[in-house]
C-alpha positions in Angstrom: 10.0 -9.7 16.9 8.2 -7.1 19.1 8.3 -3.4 18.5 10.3 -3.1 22.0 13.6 -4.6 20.4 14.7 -1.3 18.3 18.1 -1.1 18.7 19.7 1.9 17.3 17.3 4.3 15.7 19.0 7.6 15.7 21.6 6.4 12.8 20.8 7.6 9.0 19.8 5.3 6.8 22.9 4.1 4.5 22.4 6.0 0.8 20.6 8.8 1.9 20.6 11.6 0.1 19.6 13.7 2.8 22.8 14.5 4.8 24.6 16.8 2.4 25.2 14.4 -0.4 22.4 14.4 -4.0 20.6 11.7 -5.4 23.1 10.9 -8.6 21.8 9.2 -12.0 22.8 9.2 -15.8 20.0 9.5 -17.8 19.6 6.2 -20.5 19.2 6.3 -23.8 15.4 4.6 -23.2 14.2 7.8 -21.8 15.3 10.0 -24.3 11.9 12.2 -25.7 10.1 11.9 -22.3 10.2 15.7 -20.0 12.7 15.6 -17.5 10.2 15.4 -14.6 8.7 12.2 -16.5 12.5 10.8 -17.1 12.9 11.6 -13.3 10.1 9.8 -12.1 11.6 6.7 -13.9 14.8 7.0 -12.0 13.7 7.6 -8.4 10.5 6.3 -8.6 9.8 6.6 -4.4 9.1 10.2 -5.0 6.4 11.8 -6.9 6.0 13.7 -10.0 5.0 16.3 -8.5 7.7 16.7 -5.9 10.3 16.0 -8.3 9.0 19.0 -10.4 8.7 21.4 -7.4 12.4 20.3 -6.9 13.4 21.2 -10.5 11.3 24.5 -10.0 12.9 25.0 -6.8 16.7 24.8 -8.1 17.1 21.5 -6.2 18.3 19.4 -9.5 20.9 19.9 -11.7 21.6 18.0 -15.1 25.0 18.5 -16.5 25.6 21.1 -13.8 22.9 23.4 -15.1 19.5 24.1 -13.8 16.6 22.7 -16.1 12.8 23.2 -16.7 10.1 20.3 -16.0 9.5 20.4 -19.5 12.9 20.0 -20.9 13.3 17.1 -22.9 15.5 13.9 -22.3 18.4 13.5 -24.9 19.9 10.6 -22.8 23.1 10.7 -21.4 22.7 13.5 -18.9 23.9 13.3 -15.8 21.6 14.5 -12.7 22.0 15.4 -9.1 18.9 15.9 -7.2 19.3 17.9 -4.0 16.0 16.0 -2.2 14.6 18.0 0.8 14.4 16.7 4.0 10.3 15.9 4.5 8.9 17.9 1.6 5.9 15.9 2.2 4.3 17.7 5.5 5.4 18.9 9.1 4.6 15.3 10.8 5.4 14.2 14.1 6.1 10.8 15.8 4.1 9.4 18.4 4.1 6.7 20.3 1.6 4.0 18.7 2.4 0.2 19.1 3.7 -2.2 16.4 3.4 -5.3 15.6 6.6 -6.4 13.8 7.1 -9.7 12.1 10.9 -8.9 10.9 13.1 -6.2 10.6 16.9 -5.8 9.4 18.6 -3.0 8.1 16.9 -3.1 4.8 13.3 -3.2 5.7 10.7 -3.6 8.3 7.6 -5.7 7.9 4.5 -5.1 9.9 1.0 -6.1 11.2 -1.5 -3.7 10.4 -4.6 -3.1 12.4 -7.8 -2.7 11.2 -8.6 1.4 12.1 -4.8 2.7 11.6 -4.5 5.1 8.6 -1.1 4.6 7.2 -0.6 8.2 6.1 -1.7 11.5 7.2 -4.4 13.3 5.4 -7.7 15.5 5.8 -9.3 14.4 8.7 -6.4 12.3 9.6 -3.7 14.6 10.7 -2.0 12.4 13.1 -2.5 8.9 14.7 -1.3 7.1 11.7 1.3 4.8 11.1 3.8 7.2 9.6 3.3 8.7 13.0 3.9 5.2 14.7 6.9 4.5 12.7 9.1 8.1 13.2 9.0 7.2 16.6 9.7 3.8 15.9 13.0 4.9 14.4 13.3 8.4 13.8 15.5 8.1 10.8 13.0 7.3 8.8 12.0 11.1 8.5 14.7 11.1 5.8 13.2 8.9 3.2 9.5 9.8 0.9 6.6 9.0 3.7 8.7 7.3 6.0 9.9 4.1 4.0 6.0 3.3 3.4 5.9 1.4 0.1 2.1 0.7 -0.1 -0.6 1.4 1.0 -3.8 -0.8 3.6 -7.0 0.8 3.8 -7.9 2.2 7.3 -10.1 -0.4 7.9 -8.1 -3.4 6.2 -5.7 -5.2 8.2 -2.4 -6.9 7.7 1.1 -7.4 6.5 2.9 -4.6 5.5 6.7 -3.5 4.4 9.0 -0.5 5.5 11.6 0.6 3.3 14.7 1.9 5.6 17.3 3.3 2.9 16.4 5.1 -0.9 18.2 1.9 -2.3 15.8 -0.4 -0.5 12.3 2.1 -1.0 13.3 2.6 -5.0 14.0 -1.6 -5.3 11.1 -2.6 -3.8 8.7 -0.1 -5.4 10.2 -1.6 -8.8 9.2 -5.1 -7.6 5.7 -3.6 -6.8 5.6 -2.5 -10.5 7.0 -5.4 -11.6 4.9 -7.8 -10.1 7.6 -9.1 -7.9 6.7 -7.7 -4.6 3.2 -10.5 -4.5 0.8 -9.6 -2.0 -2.6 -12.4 -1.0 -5.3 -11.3 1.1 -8.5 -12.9 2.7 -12.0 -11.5 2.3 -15.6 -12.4 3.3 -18.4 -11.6 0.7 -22.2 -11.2 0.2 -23.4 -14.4 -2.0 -22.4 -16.8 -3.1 -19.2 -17.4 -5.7 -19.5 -20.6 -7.5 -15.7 -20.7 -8.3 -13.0 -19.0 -8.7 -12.1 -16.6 -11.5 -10.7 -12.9 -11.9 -11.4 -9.4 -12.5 -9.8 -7.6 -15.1 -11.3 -3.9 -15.4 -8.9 -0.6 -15.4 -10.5 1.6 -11.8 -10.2 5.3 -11.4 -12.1 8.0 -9.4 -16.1 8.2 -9.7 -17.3 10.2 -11.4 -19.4 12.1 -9.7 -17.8 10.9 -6.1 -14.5 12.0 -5.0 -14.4 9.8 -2.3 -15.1 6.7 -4.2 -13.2 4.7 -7.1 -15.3 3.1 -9.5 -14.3 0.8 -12.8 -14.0 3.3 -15.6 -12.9 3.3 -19.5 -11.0 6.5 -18.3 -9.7 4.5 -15.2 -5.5 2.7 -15.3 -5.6 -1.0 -15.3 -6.7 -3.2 -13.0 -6.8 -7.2 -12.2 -7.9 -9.2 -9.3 -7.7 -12.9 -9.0 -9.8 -14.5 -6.4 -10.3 -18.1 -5.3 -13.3 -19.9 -3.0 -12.2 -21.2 0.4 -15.1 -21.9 2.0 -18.7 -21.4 1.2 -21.9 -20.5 3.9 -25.4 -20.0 3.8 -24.7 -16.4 1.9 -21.5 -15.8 2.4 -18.4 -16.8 0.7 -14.8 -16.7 2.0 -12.3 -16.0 -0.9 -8.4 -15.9 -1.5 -7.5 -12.8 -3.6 -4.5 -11.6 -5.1 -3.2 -8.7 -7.4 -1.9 -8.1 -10.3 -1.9 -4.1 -9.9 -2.1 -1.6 -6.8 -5.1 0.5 -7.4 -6.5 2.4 -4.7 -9.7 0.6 -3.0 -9.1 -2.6 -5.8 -10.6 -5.6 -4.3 -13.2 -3.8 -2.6 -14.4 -2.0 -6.0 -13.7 -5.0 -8.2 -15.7 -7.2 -5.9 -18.9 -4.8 -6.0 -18.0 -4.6 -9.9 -19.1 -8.6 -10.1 -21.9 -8.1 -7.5 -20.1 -9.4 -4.9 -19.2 -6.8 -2.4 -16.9 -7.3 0.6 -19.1 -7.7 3.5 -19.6 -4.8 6.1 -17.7 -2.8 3.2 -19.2 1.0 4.7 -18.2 2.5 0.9 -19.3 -0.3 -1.8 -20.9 -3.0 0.0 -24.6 -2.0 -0.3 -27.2 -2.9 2.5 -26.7 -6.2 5.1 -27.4 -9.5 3.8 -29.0 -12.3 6.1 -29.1 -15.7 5.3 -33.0 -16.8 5.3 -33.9 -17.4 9.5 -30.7 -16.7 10.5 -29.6 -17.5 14.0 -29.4 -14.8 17.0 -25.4 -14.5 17.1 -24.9 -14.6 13.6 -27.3 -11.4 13.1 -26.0 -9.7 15.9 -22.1 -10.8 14.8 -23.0 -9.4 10.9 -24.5 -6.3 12.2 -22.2 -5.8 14.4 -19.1 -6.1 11.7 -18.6 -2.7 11.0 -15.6 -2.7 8.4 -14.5 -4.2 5.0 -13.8 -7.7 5.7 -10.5 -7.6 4.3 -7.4 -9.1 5.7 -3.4 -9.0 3.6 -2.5 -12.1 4.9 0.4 -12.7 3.1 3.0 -10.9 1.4 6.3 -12.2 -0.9 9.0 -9.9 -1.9 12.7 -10.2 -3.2 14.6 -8.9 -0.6 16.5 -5.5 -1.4 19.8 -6.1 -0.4 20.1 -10.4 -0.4 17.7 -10.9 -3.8 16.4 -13.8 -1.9 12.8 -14.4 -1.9 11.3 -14.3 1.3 7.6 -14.5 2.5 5.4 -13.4 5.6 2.1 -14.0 6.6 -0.1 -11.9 9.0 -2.7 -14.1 11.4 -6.1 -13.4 10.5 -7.3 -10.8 13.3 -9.7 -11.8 16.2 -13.3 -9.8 15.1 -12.4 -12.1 11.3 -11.8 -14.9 13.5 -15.3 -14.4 15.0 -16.7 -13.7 12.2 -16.0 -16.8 9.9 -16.6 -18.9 13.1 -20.1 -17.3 13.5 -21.0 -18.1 9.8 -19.9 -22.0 10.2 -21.7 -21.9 12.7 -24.5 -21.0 11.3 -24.1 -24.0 8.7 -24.3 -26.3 11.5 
């Protein structure tokens, strides 16, 4: 399915809280202690801590008809209304950037992601992104936290991706993300050479000293990466990886963690590695491979409003292709 066949876009989302009607909940008994902007961030989880507490600051939320504080704590068995804003998140605009669409339905989009789209705005990224891309796409989506996006690709990682098109489809399939049932496979290319298969279990956080870097830390939130061997080269190995956790940069930092860094990663992979005498085109091909070779090739989710399980996978892009056919190549 192509990004020309968009039907009706101008229609709300079904559940929105949006268009003059709250988000409703009952507190349980299970979050009973927690502050209310913890307990909230339990019961919506597509929206932030921090925007739910601005909201509560902000008059926007009401539990048993009364205004709260953040800090208030949970008895369990309040009920809540939460007056959401309409794009508290920034002043963004769409624009007219092509998709690649493997399925949509009223639930959910899935997507191809390029390698060089940033999926949200931020410093130095303003617009261009594909938030941008997908309120033109259908311009409903303005209504729901950062346009239906559920997770996040690295700019320079390509691949499948999902679109949330309601709040009851965004908040189910963020639970499967934290629940593990929302599975997501990727393909990489790294520097040496991995005997076997194995994983990496080591909690990741910001550096130190870095801001623009993660890096495995005691102080860091879990972390665990399986990967598998597909195919060796001369110094070069193509690997399989999955997660078992979302942390920003994971693969790419657990990877380095091991001592073996994605290759052309700009961030963690280190200087270029040659194999001994290596041929013209390879040289020229590994120099010229200017991104983390990272491809989400395959991503598994129980669908929001069926339960069934369904299952996608993204073609490897043409610069991997070239890539893994200059290294066998180079075996020849």
């Amino acid at each position: 399915m192509t990004a020309g066949n968009q039907g009706n876009r101008e229609q709300t989302p079904p559940g929105t809280a949006i268009a003059g009607e709250p988000l409703r909940t009952v507190l349980g008994e299970e979050l009973k202690g927690l502050r209310l902007d913890q307990a909230l961030a339990h019961c919506f989880p597509t929206y932030s801590r921090t925007i739910l507490k601005r909201w509560i600051l902000d008059g926007k939320v009401r539990v048993d008809r009364k205004p709260p504080r953040p800090r208030n704590p949970v008895r369990g068995g309040e009920q809540v209304e939460v007056w959401a804003a309409r794009d508290p998140w920034g002043d963004w605009q769409p624009q007219p950037i092509v998709l690649d669409i493997l399925y949509e339905d009223q639930d959910l989009i899935v997507l191809n992601k390029p390698a060089g789209l940033v999926v949200h705005p931020g410093a130095g990224n303003r617009d261009g992104t594909l938030l941008n891309a997908l309120l033109h796409f259908e311009p409903a989506l303005a209504a729901l936290p950062r346009a239906g996006i559920v997770h996040r690709l690295d700019k320079d990682t390509s691949g499948v991706m999902v679109v949330a098109r309601s709040p009851r489809a965004q908040t189910k399939l963020v639970r499967g993300l934290s629940a593990r049932s929302l599975k997501r496979e990727y393909q990489a290319v790294i520097n040496g050479l991995a005997v076997a298969g194995g994983s990496v279990n080591a909690p990741i956080g910001r550096h130190p000293t870095q801001r623009t870097r993660m890096a495995v830390t005691e102080r860091g939130k879990p972390a665990r990466t399986h990967y598998r061997v597909i195919k060796r080269f001369r110094a070069h190995t193509h690997l399989r990886v999955s997660l078992d956790t979302g942390r920003t940069h994971q693969i790419r930092v657990h990877m380095a963690h091991i001592g073996y860094p994605l290759l052309g990663d700009p961030l963690y992979g280190g200087r270029l590695r040659l194999p001994p005498s290596a041929r013209a085109d390879l040289t020229t091909c590994l120099k010229g491979f200017k991104r983390q070779a990272l491809h989400a090739a395959r991503l598994e989710l129980r669908h929001p409003g069926t339960d069934e399980i369904l299952e996608w996978a993204a073609p490897l892009p043409p610069d991997f292709k070239a890539l893994l056919a200059a290294l066998a190549a180079d075996l020849a």
